[in-house]
Biotite code that builds the C-alpha atoms (Angstrom):
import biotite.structure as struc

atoms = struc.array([
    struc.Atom([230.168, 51.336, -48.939], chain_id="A", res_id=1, res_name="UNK", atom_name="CA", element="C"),
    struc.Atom([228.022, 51.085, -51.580], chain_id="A", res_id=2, res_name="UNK", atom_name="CA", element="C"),
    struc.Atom([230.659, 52.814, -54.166], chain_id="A", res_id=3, res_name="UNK", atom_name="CA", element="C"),
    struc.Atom([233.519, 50.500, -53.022], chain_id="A", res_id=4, res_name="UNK", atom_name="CA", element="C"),
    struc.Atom([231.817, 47.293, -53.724], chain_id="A", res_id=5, res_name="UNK", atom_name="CA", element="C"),
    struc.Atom([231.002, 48.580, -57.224], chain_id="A", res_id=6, res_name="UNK", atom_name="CA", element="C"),
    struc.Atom([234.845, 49.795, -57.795], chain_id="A", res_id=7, res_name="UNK", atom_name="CA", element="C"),
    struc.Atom([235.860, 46.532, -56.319], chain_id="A", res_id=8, res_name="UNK", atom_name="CA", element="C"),
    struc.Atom([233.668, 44.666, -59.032], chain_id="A", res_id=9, res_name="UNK", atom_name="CA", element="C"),
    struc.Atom([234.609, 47.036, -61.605], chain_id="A", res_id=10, res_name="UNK", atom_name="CA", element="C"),
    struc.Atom([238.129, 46.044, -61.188], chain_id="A", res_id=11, res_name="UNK", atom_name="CA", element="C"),
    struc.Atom([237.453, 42.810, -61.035], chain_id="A", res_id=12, res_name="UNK", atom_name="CA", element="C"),
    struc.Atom([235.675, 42.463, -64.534], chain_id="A", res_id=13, res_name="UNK", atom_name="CA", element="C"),
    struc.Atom([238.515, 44.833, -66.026], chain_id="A", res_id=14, res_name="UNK", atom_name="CA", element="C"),
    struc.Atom([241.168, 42.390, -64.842], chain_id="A", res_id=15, res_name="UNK", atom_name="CA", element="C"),
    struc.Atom([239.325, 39.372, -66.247], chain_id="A", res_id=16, res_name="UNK", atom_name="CA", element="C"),
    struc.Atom([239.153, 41.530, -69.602], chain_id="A", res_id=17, res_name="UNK", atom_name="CA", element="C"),
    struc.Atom([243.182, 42.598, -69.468], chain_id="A", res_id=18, res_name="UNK", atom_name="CA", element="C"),
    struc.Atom([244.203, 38.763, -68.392], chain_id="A", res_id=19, res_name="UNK", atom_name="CA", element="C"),
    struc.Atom([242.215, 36.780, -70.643], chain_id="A", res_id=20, res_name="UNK", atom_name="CA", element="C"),
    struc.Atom([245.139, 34.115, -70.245], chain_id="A", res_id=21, res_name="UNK", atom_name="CA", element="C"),
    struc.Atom([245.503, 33.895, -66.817], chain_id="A", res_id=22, res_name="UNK", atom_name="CA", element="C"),
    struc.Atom([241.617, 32.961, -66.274], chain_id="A", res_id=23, res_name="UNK", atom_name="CA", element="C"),
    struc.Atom([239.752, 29.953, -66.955], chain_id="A", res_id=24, res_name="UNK", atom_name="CA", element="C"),
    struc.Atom([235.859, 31.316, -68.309], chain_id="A", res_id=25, res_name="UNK", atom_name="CA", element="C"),
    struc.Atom([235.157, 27.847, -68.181], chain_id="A", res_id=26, res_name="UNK", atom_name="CA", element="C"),
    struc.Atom([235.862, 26.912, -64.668], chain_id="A", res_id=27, res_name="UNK", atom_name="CA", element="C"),
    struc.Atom([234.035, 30.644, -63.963], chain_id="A", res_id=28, res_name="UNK", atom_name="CA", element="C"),
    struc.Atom([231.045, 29.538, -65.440], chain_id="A", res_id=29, res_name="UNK", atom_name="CA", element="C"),
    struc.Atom([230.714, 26.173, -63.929], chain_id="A", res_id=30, res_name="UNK", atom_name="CA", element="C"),
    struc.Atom([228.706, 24.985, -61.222], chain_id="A", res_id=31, res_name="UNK", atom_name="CA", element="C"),
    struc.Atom([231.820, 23.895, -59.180], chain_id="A", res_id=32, res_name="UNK", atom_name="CA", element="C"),
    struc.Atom([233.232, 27.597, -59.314], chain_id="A", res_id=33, res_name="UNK", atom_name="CA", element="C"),
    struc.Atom([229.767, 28.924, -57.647], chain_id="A", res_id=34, res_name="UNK", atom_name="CA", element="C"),
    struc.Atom([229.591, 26.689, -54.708], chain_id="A", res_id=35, res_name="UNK", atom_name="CA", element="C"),
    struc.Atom([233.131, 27.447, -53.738], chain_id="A", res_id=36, res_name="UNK", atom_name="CA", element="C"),
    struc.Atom([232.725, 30.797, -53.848], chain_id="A", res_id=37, res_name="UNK", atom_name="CA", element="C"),
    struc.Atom([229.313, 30.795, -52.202], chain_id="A", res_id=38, res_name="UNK", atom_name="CA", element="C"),
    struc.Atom([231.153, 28.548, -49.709], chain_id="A", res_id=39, res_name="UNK", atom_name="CA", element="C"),
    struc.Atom([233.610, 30.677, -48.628], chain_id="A", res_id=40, res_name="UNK", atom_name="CA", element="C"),
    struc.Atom([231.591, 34.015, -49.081], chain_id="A", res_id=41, res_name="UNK", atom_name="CA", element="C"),
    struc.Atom([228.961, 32.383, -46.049], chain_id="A", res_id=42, res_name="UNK", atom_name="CA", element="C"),
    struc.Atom([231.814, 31.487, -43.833], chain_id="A", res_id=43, res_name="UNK", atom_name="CA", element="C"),
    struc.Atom([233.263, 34.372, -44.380], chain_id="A", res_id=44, res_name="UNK", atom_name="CA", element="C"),
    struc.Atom([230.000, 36.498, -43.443], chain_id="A", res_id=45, res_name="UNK", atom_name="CA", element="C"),
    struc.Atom([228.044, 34.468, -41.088], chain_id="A", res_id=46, res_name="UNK", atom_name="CA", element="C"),
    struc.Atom([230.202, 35.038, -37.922], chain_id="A", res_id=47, res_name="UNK", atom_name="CA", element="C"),
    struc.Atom([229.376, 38.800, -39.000], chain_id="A", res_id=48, res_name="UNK", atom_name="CA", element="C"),
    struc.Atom([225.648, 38.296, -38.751], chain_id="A", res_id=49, res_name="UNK", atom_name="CA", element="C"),
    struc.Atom([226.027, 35.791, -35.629], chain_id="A", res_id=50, res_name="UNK", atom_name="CA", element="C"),
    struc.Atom([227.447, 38.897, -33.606], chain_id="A", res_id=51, res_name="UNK", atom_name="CA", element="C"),
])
């Protein structure tokens, strides 16, 4: 589990390297970017931990 979250970040920072033009660094480093993320990462997992 462990190994495919760290793949699946791997690729992740690759593709941010490879695309440079098809990301915004800005908007990723922003305030606005984190809470939507964190938004949809705890809806995403709470019914998870509810069970």
């Amino acid at each position: 589990m462990i190994l495919a979250q760290l793949l699946s970040l791997a690729c992740y920072v690759l593709s941010l390297i490879v695309l440079k033009s098809h990301f915004d660094p800005e908007f990723l480093q922003s305030w606005d970017f984190i809470w939507r993320v964190l938004l949809v990462t705890l809806i995403s997992c709470l019914p998870l931990y509810v069970l």
